[in-house]
C-alpha positions as CSV (number, residue, x, y, z in Angstrom):
1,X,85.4,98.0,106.2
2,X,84.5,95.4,108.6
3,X,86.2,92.3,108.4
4,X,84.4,89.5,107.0
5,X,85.5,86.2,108.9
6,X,85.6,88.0,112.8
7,X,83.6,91.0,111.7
8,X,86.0,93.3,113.0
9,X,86.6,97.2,111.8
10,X,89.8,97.0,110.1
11,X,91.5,99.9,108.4
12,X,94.2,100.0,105.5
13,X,95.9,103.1,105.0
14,X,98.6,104.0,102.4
15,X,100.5,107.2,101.3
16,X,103.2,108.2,99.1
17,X,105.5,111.2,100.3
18,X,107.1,112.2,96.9
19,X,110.3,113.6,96.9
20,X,112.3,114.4,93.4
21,X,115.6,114.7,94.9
22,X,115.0,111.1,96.5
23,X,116.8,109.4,94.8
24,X,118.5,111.8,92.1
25,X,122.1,110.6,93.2
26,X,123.1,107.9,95.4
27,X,124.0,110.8,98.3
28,X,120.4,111.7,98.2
29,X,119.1,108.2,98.1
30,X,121.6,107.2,101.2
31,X,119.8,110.2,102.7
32,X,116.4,109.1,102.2
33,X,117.0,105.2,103.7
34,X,119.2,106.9,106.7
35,X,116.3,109.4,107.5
36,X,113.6,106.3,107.3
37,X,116.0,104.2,109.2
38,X,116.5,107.3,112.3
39,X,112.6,107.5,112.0
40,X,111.9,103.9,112.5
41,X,114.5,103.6,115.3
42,X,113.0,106.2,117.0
43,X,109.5,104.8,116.8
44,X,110.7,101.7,118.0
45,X,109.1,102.3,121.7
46,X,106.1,104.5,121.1
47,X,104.7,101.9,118.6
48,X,105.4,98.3,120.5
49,X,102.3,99.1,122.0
50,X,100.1,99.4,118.9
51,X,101.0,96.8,117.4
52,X,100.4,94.3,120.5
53,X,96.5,95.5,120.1
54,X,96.9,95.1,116.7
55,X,98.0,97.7,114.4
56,X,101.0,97.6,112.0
57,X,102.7,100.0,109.9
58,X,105.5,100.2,107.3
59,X,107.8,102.8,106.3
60,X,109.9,102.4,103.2
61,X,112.4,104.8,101.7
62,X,111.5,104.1,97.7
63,X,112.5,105.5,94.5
64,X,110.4,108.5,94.0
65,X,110.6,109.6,98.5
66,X,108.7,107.7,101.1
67,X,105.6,105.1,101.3
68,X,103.5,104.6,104.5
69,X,101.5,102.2,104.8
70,X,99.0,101.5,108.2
71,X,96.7,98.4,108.6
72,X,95.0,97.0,111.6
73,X,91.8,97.7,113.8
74,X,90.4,101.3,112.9
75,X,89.5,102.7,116.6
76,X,93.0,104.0,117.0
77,X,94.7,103.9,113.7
78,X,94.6,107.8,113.3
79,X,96.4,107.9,116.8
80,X,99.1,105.7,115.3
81,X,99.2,107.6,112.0
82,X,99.3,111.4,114.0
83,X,102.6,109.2,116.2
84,X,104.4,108.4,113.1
85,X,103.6,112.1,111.0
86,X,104.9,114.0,114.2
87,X,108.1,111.7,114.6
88,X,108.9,112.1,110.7
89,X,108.5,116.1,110.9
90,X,110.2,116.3,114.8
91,X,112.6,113.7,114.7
92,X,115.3,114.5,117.2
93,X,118.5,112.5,117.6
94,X,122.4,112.6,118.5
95,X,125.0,112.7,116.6
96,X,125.8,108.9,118.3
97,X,122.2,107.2,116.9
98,X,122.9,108.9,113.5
99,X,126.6,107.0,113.6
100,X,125.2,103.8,114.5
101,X,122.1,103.6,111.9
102,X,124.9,104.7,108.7
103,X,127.0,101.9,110.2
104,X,123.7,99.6,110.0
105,X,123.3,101.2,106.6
106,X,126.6,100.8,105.3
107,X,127.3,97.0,106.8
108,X,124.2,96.5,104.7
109,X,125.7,97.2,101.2
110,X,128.8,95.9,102.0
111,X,127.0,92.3,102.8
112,X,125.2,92.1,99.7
113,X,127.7,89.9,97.9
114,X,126.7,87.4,100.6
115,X,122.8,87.9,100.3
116,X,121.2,84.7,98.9
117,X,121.3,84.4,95.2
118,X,117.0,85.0,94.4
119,X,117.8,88.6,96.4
120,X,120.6,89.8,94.5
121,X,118.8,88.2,91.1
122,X,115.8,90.6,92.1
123,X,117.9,93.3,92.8
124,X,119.2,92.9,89.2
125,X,116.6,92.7,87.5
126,X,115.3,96.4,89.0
127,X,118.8,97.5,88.4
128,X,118.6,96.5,84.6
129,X,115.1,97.9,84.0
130,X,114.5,100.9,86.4
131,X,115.0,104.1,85.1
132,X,116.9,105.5,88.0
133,X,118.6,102.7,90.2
134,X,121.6,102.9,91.9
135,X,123.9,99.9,92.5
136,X,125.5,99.4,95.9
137,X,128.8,100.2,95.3
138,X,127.5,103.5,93.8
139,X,125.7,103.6,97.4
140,X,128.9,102.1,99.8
141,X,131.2,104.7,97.9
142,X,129.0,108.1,99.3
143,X,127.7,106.3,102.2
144,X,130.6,108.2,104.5
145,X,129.7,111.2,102.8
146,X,129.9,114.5,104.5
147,X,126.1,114.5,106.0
148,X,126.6,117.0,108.9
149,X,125.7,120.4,106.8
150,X,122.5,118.6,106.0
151,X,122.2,117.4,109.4
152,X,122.5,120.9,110.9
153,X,120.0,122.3,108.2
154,X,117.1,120.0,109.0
155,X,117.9,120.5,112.8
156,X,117.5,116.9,113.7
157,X,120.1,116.6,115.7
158,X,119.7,117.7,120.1
């Protein structure tokens, strides 16, 4: 669709990777945000790039797996989308960047009591009325979980 102030070709593209075991205990969900967090990071580079000619994507870890979601001029959005697919199926990392994104992760939940009051109020409302949420203690207390069988499994690490 063109856009209709500039009449430029502009793209939106969403999709939903859905993954039962997402978020079926809080190990599983900490696995979920750490793998979107390793995928992002690794990204970080590759994508500057794109987004200074103006594409943009997100990449959320939610409830029910992954969402993906690509917008900006259409000429070379597929090469953006084929980037981000072949980092999230060939993600290679050390055992060093994993360390450092679970300290990221876990500084996170540990600094929510000092979030502003709106965010936590919206975090409890979707706590109270999701069918499966965990809390972040739930999430702090298996965040140092052993993760290196998994790890080894999914050979993501060099």
């Amino acid at each position: 669709a063109d856009d209709s102030f500039y009449k430029l070709p502009k793209a939106y593209l969403y999709f939903e990777f859905r993954n039962p075991l997402g978020n079926v205990d809080p190990i599983h969900f900490n696995m979920n945000t750490l793998y979107i967090k390793l995928v992002k990071d690794s990204l970080t580079e590759v994508v500057y790039p794109a987004q200074l000619g103006g594409l943009q994507y997100e990449l959320s870890a939610v409830n029910y797996g992954i969402q993906l979601t690509l917008y900006g001029y259409n000429h070379k959005i597929k090469e953006l989308l084929d980037t981000i697919i072949d980092r999230m199926v060939n993600i290679k990392m050390n055992a060093q960047q994993f360390e450092n994104i679970k300290e990221r992760v876990k500084r996170a939940l540990q600094n929510f009591r000092r979030d502003v009051p709106y965010e936590m109020a919206q975090f409890g409302v979707t706590y109270l009325t999701a069918e499966h949420q965990w809390n972040k203690d739930e999430l702090l207390s298996c965040i140092d979980g052993k993760f290196s069988k998994t790890k080894k499994s999914r050979k993501i690490l060099d």
